[in-house]
Steps between C-alpha positions, in 0.01 A plus 500: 500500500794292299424156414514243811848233461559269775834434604466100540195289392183557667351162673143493371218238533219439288124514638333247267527255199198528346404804189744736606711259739669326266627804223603648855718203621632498129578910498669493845722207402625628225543895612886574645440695720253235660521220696251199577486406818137395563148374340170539646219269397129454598484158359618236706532284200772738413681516835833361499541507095798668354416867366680430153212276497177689602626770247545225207864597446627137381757563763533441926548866663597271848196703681194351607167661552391473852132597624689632850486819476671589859824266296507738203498814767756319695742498169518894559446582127571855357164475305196315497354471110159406575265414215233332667138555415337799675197577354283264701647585780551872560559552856658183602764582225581842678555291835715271340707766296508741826582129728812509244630842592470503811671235527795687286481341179449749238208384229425615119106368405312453228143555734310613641527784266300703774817534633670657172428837660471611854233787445184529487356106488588372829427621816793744615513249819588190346747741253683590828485129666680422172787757513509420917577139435750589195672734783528226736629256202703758371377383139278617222212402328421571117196349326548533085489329191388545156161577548432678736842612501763619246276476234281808691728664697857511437474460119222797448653735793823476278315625212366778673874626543455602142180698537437883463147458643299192613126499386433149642695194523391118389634167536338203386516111480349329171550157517415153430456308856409135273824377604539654795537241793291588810179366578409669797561847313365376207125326611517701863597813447466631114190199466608411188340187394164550742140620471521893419260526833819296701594742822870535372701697745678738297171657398362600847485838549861660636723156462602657164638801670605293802716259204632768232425840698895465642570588131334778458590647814880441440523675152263781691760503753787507311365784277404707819093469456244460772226288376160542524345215734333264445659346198279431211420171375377387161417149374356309206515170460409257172376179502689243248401492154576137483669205648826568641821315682715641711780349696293567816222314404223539215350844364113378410288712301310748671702497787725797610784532226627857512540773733636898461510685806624800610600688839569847458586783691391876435522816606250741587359249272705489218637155424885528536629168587367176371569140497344302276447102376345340237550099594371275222501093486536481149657771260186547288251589752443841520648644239384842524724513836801598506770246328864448529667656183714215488483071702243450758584722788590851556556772731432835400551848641384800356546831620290833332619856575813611356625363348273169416669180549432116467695188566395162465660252709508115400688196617542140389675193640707305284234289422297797357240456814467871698305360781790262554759831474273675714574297797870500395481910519333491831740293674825725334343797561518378894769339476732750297336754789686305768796707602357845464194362776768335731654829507146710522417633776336241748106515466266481225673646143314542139710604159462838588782425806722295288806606300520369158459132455689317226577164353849512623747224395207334323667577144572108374835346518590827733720451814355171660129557384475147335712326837281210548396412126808416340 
């Protein structure tokens, strides 16, 4: 399938203004091919304030956010981009996101990542009750981002186009989460920051499969392997070494610091697809693990077989910050996503349905790409 071009702008609103909210409201206003029409916000502090605003652009967009969402539905957008937070609430996200196309408005995610692939995590029931209401909508649903997303699936599926034989495929995140900017994730889910005995729930038995198994069933998919099932699951976790600070709140010594994981799928047994990440809150802990070759943050694929191939992935915003660019690649990966889903097939839609997605008329100071910031 040829790259996606809409004939006219596509009217798009933006579901949040918080992490990834903001970068989003930023990315669609300044995409041609896009249009603002709408802002969605779960802080009625923020209702009625102009989006220019909320996304700290120096600069009135003449939208205001609105906590209503039947008003935003009522606009008729192309395209919801919906950045909200997920990961504390699973299944009333899926409502929501299915409430959306059903009700015809076509939606890009960043969560639940669950949803990043339609086999083999969720029951085959709630699958269907997803492509049913995307049939009566006659729009499309597409969970990415950076990770999970392109960083482990489109990017190492496209290395595999170069491969004379695949002995097993890996993709991993090694990264500094100091300054990364979510507490719930943070203290909740990883338990950074709390007693090593803390009940975090990432580390209950299946919820890393449940969160990151998606992944390694897409690249299985893609490369046209039936896993073995159940998925396995490896953990080890390191207290801190000494008092740290992150911008989610303090790092105390002896508390959880570190965490590498891994979910990978075999084959008869053999491991053949795995996803990996080695999350730090400061750069020195660990440093046996794994380490960037180069900033703070990586991604890294590496393939074995034939021939044997590695790439290492790394992003930075302009400020040097990759947990700041990391939210700013999650929202374009959506957003840059938006005409090829509008013109998917109604239902739920991973990578592996979607033609190639590009930064088109992003280049700066091409055709109107700067409109707006003159």
């Amino acid at each position: 399938m040829s790259q996606v071009i809409p004939e006219k702008p596509l009217r798009v609103v933006v579901w949040s203004t918080g992490t990834i909210g903001r970068h989003a409201i930023a990315g669609v206003d300044a995409h041609p091919d896009l249009e603002l029409v709408g802002v969605w916000t779960s802080t009625p502090e923020k209702h009625g304030k102009d989006a220019g605003e909320l996304a700290g652009l120096g600069r009135e967009l003449g939208i205001k956010a609105t906590t209503d969402r039947d008003e935003l539905v009522a606009l008729r957008p192309d395209c919801v981009v919906h950045g909200a937070m997920t990961d504390d609430r699973v299944f009333e996200s899926i409502e929501d996101l299915t409430g959306l196309i059903r009700d015809g408005v076509n939606v890009v995610s960043s969560g639940p990542v669950i949803l990043l692939h339609r086999e083999g995590t969720l029951p085959v029931e709630m699958i269907d009750a997803i492509d049913e209401a995307g049939r009566q909508g006659n729009a499309s649903l597409h969970v990415n981002g950076i990770d999970p997303g392109f960083a482990n699936d489109v990017l190492p599926l496209v290395m595999t186009s170069l491969s004379q034989r695949i002995d097993h495929v890996k993709v991993s995140e090694i990264a500094d989460y100091s300054t990364y900017y979510q507490p719930v994730v943070m203290k909740d889910l990883f338990g950074f920051g709390q007693p090593m005995d803390f009940k975090a729930v990432l580390w209950e038995p299946g919820i890393l499969t449940t969160g990151w198994g998606p992944v390694v069933r897409v690249i299985a998919d893609g490369l046209g392997v039936t896993l073995d099932e159940p998925l396995v699951e490896e953990v080890e976790r390191r207290p801190a070494s000494r008092d740290t600070k992150s911008v989610s709140g303090a790092i105390p010594a002896g508390t959880m610091g570190a965490v590498r994981f891994r979910v990978i799928g075999t084959v008869d047994g053999v491991p053949r697809v795995t996803l990996e990440h080695v999350t730090r809150t400061a750069p020195d802990q660990e440093p046996e693990w794994p380490k960037p070759n180069e900033g703070d943050g990586c991604y890294r694929i590496e393939i074995t077989g034939e021939p044997c191939m590695k790439v290492e992935f790394t992003h930075h915003g302009e400020n040097g910050d990759h947990n700041v660019s990391g939210m700013i690649v999650t929202a374009q990966r959506l957003i840059n996503a938006v005409p090829a889903v509008v013109a998917a097939r109604p239902g739920l839609v991973s990578a592996l349905d979607l033609p190639l997605v590009t930064g088109r008329g992003l280049v700066a100071g091409s055709r109107d790409t700067d409109r707006g910031h003159a």
